[in-house]
N, C-alpha and C positions, 0 to 999 in steps of 0.2 A: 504493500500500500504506500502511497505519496502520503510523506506527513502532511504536507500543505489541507491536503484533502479530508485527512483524515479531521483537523484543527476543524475547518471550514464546515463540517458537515456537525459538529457537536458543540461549539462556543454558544449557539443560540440557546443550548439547553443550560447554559448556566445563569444563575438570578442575580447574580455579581459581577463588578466589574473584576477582570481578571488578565491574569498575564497574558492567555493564549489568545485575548481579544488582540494581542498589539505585534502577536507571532513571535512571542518570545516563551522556549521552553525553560522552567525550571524543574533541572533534571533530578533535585531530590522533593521535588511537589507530591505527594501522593496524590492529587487530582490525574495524574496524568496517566496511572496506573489504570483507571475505569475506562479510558480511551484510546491506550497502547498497547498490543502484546507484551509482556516481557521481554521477548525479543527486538521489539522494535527497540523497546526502552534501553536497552541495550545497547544497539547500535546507535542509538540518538546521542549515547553517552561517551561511545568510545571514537565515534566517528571523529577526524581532523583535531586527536587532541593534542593542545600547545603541551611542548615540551617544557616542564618548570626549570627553571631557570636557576644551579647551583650559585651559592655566594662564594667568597674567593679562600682560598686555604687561609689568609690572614684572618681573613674577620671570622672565619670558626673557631679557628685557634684562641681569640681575644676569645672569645663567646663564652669557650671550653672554662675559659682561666675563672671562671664567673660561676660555674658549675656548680652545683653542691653546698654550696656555702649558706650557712644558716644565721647567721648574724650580721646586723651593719656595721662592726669591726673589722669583719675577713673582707666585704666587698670592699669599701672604702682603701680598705690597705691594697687593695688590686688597683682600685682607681689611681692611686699616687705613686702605682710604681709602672705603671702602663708609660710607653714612650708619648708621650703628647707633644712631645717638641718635634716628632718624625715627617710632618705634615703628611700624615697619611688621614684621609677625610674619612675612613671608616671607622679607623680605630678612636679619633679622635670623636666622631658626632657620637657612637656605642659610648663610652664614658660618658660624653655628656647626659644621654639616655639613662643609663646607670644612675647617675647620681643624681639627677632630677627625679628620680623614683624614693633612692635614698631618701633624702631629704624630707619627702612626706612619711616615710618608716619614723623618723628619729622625730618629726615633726607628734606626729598621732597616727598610727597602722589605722586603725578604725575607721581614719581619714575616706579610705578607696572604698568601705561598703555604707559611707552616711550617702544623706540625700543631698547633696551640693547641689547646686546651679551649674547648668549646663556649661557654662564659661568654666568652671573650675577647673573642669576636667577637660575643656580644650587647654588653659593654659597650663596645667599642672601635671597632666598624664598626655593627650596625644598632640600636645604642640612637641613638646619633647621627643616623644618616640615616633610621630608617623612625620609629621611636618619637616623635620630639622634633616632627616635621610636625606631629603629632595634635593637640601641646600647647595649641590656641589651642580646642578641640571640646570642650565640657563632658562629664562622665560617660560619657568613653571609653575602655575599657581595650585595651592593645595585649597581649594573652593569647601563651605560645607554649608548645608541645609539649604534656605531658598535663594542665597548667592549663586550655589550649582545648578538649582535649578534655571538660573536664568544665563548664567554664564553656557548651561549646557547648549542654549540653540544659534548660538554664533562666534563661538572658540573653539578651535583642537582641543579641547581638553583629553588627559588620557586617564585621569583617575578624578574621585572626588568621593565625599564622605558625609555622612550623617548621622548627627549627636544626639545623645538624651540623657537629663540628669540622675536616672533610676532603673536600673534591671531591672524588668519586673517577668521575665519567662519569655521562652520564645513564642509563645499563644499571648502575653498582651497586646492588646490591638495596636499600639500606633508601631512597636517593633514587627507585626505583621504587615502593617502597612508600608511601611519604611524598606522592610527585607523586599516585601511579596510585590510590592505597585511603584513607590514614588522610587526610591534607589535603580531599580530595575531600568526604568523609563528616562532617564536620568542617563545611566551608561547608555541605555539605547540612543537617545539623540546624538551625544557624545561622541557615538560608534558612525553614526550617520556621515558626520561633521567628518569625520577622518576619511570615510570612503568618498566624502568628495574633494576631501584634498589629494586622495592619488586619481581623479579621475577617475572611479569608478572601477580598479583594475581588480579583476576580478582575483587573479593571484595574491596578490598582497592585500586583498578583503580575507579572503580565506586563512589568514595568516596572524591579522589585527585583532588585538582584543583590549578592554578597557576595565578599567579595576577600579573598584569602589571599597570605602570602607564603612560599615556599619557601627556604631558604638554605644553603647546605651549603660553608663557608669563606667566601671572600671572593665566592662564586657567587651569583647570585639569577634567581629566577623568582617571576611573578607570577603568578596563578590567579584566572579570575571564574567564579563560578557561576553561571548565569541561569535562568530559567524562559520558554522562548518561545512556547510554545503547548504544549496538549494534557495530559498527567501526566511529559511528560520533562525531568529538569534536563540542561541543559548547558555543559561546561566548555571554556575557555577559557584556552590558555597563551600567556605571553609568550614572547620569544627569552630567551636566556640573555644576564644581565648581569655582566659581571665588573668588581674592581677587580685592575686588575694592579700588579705591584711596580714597574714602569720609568714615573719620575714624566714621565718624557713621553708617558706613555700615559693621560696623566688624564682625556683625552677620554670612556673609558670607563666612569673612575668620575663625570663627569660627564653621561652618559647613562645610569648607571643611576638616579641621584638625579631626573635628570629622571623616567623612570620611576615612581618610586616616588611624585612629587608627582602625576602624572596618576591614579593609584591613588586617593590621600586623595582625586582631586574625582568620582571614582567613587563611594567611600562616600558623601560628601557629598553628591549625588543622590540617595542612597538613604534619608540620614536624614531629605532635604528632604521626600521623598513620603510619609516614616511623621509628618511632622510635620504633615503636609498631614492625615492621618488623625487627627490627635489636634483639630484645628482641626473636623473633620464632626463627633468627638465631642461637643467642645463644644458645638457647632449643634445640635446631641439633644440635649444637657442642658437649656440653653435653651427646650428645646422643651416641658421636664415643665410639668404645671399642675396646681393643686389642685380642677380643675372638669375632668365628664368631655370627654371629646376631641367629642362627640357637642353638648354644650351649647355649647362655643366654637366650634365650627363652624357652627352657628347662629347663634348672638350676632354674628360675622363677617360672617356670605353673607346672613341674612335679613332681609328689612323687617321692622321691626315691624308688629303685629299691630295689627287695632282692638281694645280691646277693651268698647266702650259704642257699641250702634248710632247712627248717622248720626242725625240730629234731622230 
């Protein structure tokens, strides 16, 4: 069966508004189960998938040294012996990440599961950790809530993100709403905006994808939206990362930061292949001439001509 067909002939039966209204799968929806074979679902899943993206043996290494540690004495004592004078932009943004987490540990643990206002936790948890990655990528903005949505319909953007001051389950409504409609719609335009900046080419569609981050407290999810074949985008969720308050559980907030760096080398794939387009453009600029296409192609391919007969 054509998935297109398959969407088009069951969307009217639902009383909601929903993703597959806009042809976008999400491939851990159980709605999608009532309308797919398993097999399809399947293949819906494995078809054109992006290769994730390793980080570099350096920033594992720092990552590793970070491991295990169950007090903000052992971390801190990492922080101040780590090379920061190396200019290496990984090692140094991960410290800064580290110890802007620190800081609310020694500050109040309890801090990451109260009800703060959604600013807190942009400036206190993810300006640190997802924002400050980017800082080394020229002319990128890290967009969140109704700024993305309206930055979404007339910028490349490649990523963008949506905040909320309180976990409250992945079944609370407005984090269904946020995962399941407005974030979704969001990378979609975003996806849009990039396939018409290579012109439409079908190869580097098939290739593009855009990354969102959902956050709701000290909670995060990530979000890719791909194009794999045919007119359907599909989405793509990560597990849930948390930062917990019991600093001996920094493991986790050290696994979501991993996270969130495999994320940047996802965009960075994606800025690579529109760079890749702007480099064909060039090679067509190059190409103009002041004499018709018709004359230098001649002048190129053909012997010259006699033009005074043979003696």
């Amino acid at each position: 069966r054509v998935v297109e067909d398959v969407i088009y002939e069951n969307i009217s039966n639902f009383a909601s508004e929903h993703l597959l209204h806009s042809f976008i799968i999400d491939v851990d929806d159980p709605m999608i189960t009532g309308i797919f074979f398993p097999a399809e679902i399947d293949e819906i899943k494995s078809t054109n998938v992006k290769e994730e993206q390793e980080l570099s043996n350096k920033l594992y290494e720092n990552l590793t040294r970070y491991y295990d540690k169950k007090s903000v004495v052992e971390i801190k004592k990492i922080i101040r012996e780590a090379n920061l004078g190396c200019s290496n932009f990984e090692i140094e943004t991960l410290a800064y990440s580290i110890y802007s987490l620190i800081r609310q540990y020694e500050r109040n643990s309890s801090g990451f599961s109260l009800g703060h206002y959604e600013n807190w936790y942009n400036v206190n948890i993810w300006g640190p950790v997802i924002n400050r990655i980017y800082d080394d990528i020229p002319n990128i903005d890290i967009v969140r809530g109704e700024s993305s949505s309206l930055a979404s319909s007339d910028r490349k953007n490649h990523n963008c993100s949506e905040v909320g001051s309180h976990y409250e389950g992945q079944n609370a409504t407005k984090w269904l709403n946020e995962s399941g409609l407005k974030l979704p719609k969001m990378l979609r335009d975003m996806f849009v905006s990039l396939c018409k900046s290579v012109d439409w080419d079908l190869e580097k569609i098939n290739n593009v994808e855009t990354v969102g981050y959902i956050h709701r407290g000290s909670v995060l999810m990530i979000i890719t939206l791909d194009f794999p074949a045919g007119y359907i985008h599909r989405l793509s969720k990560s597990d849930l990362y948390n930062i917990l308050e019991d600093i001996e559980s920094f493991n986790k907030a050290l696994e979501l930061i991993t996270a969130v760096w495999k994320s940047k080398k996802q965009v960075v794939r994606t800025m690579e292949l529109l760079q890749e387009n702007e480099k064909d453009s060039s090679k067509c600029l190059k190409n103009v001439s002041i004499r018709k296409r018709s004359n230098r192609t001649n002048n190129q391919t053909s012997k010259p001509k006699k033009i005074l007969p043979d003696n």
